[in-house]
C-alpha positions in Angstrom: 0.0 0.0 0.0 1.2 3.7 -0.9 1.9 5.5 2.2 3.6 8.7 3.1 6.7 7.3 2.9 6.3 6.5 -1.0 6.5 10.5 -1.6 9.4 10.6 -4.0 12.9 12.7 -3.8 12.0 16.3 -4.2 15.6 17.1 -4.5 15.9 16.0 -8.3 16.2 18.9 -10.4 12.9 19.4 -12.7 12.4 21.2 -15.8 13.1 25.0 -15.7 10.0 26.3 -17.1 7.7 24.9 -13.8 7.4 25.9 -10.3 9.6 28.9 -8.9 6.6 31.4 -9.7 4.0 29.4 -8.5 5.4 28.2 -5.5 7.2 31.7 -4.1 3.0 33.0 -5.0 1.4 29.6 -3.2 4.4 30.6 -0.2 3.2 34.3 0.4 -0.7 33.0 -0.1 0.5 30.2 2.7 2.2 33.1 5.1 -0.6 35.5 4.9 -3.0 32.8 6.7 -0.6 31.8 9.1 0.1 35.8 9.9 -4.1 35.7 9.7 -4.3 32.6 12.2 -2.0 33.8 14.9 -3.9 37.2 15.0 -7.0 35.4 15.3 -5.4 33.2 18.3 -3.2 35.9 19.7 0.2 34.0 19.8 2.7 32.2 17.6 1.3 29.2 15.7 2.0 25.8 16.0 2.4 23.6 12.7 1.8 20.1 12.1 3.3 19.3 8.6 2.7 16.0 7.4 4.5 14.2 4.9 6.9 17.3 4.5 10.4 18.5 5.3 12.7 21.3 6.7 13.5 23.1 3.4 10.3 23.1 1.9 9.0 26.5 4.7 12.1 28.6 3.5 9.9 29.8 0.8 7.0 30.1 3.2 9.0 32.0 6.6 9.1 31.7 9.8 7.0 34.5 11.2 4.6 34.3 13.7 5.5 30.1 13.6 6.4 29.1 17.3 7.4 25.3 16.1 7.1 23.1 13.0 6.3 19.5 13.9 7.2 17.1 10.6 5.5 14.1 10.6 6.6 11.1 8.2 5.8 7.5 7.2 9.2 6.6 7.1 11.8 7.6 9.9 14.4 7.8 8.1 12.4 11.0 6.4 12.9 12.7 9.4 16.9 12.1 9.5 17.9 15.0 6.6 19.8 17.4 8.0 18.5 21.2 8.3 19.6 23.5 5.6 22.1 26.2 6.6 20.8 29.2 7.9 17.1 27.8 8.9 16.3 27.7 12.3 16.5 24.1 13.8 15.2 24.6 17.0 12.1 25.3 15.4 11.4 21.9 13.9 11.0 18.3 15.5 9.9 15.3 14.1 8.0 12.5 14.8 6.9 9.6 13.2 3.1 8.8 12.1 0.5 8.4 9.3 -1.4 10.5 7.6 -4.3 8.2 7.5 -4.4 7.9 11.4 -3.9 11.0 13.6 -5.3 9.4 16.9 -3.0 10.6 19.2 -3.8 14.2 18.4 -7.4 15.6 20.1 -9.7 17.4 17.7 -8.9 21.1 16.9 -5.8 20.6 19.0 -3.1 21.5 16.2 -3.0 25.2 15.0 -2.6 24.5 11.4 -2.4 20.8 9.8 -0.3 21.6 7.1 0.5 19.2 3.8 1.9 19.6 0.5 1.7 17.4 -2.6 1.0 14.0 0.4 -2.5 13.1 -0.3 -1.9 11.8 -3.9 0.5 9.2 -2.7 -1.2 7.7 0.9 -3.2 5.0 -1.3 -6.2 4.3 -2.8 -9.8 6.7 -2.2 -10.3 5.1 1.3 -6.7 6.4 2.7 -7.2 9.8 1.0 -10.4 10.0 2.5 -9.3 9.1 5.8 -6.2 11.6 5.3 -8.4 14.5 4.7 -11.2 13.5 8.0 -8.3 13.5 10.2 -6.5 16.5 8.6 -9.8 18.3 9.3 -10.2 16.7 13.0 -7.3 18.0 14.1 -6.5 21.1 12.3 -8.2 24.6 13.8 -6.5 26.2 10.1 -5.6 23.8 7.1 -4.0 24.1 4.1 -3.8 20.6 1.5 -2.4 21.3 -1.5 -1.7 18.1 -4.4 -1.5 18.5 -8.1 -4.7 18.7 -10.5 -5.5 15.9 -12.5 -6.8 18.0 -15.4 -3.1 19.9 -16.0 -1.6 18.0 -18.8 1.9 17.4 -17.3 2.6 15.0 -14.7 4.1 16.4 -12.3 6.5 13.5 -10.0 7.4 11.8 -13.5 7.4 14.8 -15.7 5.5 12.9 -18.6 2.9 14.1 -20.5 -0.5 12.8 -20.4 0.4 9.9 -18.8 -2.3 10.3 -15.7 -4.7 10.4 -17.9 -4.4 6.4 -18.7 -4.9 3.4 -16.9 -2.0 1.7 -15.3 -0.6 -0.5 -17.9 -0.7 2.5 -20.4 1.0 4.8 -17.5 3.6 2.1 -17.2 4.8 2.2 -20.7 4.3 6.1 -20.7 7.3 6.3 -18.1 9.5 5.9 -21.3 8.7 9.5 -21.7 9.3 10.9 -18.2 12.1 13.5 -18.3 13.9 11.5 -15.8 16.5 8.7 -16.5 15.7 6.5 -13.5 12.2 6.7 -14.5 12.5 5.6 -17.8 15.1 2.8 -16.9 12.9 0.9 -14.5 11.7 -2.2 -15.8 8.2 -3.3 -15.4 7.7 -4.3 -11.9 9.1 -1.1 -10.4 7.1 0.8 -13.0 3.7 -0.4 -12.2 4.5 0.1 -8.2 5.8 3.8 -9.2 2.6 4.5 -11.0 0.5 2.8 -8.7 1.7 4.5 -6.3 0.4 8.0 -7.4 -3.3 9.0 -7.6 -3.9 12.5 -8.8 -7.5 14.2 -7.6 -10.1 16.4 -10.2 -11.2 19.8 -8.2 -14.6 17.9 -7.8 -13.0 15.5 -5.9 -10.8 17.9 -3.6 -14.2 19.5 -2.9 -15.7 15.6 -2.0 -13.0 15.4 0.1 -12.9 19.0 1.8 -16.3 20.1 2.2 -17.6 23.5 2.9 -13.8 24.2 2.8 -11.9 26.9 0.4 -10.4 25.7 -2.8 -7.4 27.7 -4.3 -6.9 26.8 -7.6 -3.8 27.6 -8.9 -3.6 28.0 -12.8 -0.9 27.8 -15.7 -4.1 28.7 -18.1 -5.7 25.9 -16.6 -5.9 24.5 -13.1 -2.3 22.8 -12.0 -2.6 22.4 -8.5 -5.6 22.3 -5.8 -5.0 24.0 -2.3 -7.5 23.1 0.4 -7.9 26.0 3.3 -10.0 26.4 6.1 -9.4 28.9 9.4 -11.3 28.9 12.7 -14.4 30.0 14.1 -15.9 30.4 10.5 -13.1 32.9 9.6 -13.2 33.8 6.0 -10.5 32.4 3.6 -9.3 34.8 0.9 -7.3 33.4 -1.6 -6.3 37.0 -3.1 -3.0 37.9 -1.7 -2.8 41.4 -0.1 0.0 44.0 -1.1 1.8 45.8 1.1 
C-alpha cells in the first residue's frame, strides 16, 4: 500500500519552465494565513506538517510560527539534515500516518499543514481518511496536491500519462524527463505509478467540504489547495500588497 513514505525525492532537479513562480505566490498566499491565524489566536502558531520537510517552509518564513512538527511515514524521512541558515530549534519530528492521527485531540493542532501527500497515501479510502483526520485536528488547514486536469505530470514529468490506466501509465514512463524513471523495468514501474493518484477539483471538494479551494492556474488549473481557518473565519485566496 502507498503510504507517506512513497513520496518521492524532491531534490531531483525538474524542468526550468515549472514551479519557482508558482510556489514563491502559493508561499506568500500560505504566510498570509498563518500571519491571519495567529492574530486570530493571539500567539505564535503551532504547525503540524505531514508528509513534509525542513527546506520546503524557506519559501514560506518563519514569522509568527512558534514550532514546526514534521510528521513522516518513514523515519528515516525525518533524518535530513536542516539546511544552513534555517532555524532548527524550530522543527521536531515525529513519526506517524497521515491516515491515522489518533494521538492528536480534535482542533488541538494550529494548522495541519500538507503539501503534494495526499496523492501518494493509497487508494480513495486512505485519502479519504487523510483528509477527515487532517480536518479533526487542524483549527486552520492548508492541503495542496496536483490537479488531475493539468496535462503534465508532475512527479514523473510525462505528458498525459495520468490520464491512462495503469498499464498504459507504465509504458508512458518511457517518456518521463527523468533517466531512473525511464530505466525501470516493469515491476518497479507499475508500483511507481500505482503508487500516485492524482484528484479532479470535484473531488478535492468531495474530500474538503464546505472548505476553500485555491486553484492555482498555468491557463488551466495545475494544482488544488485546500484551506479552512477557525471560528468560520473567512479564507481569501487573493494575496494582499503591502
Amino acid at each position: 500500500m502507498s503510504v507517506v513514505a512513497s513520496v518521492p525525492n524532491r531534490n531531483v532537479a525538474r524542468p526550468e519552465y515549472t514551479i519557482n513562480k508558482f510556489r514563491a505566490r502559493r508561499g506568500l498566499l500560505l504566510r498570509q494565513q498563518i500571519h491571519a491565524l495567529a492574530d486570530y489566536l493571539g500567539r505564535d502558531i503551532v504547525i503540524l506538517d505531514v508528509g513534509g520537510k525542513a527546506d520546503y517552509w524557506a519559501n514560506v518564513g518563519f514569522d509568527r510560527i512558534a514550532r514546526i512538527d514534521v510528521m513522516n511515514y518513514d523515519e528515516r524521512a525525518l533524518n535530513r539534515p536542516i539546511p544552513e541558515g534555517m532555524p532548527a530549534g524550530i522543527f521536531t519530528g515525529k513519526v506517524g500516518d497521515a491516515r491515522n492521527l489518533s494521538e492528536y485531540a480534535d482542533q488541538s493542532v494550529d494548522l495541519a499543514h500538507s503539501n503534494s501527500v495526499i496523492e501518494h497515501v493509497g487508494s480513495w479510502k486512505d485519502m479519504r481518511s487523510m483528509a477527515s483526520e487532517m480536518m479533526r485536528v487542524g483549527r486552520s488547514g492548508w492541503v495542496q496536491t496536483p490537479a488531475w486536469s493539468f496535462p503534465m505530470e508532475p512527479h514523473f514529468w510525462a505528458p498525459f500519462m495520468h490520464w491512462f490506466g495503469a498499464p498504459m501509465r507504465a509504458r508512458m514512463l518511457s517518456l518521463s524527463a527523468f533517466s531512473h524513471y525511464r530505466k525501470l523495468d516493469l515491476h518497479r514501474r507499475r508500483e511507481q505509478v500505482e503508487a500516485i493518484n492524482l484528484l479532479s477539483k470535484r473531488e478535492v471538494r468531495t474530500l474538503f467540504p464546505e472548505r476553500t479551494i485555491y486553484v492555482e492556474r498555468l491557463i488551466i488549473a495545475k494544482s488544488y489547495t485546500a484551506r479552512w481557518m477557525p471560528g468560520g473565519q473567512p479564507v481569501s485566496n487573493r494575496l494582499r500588497r503591502g
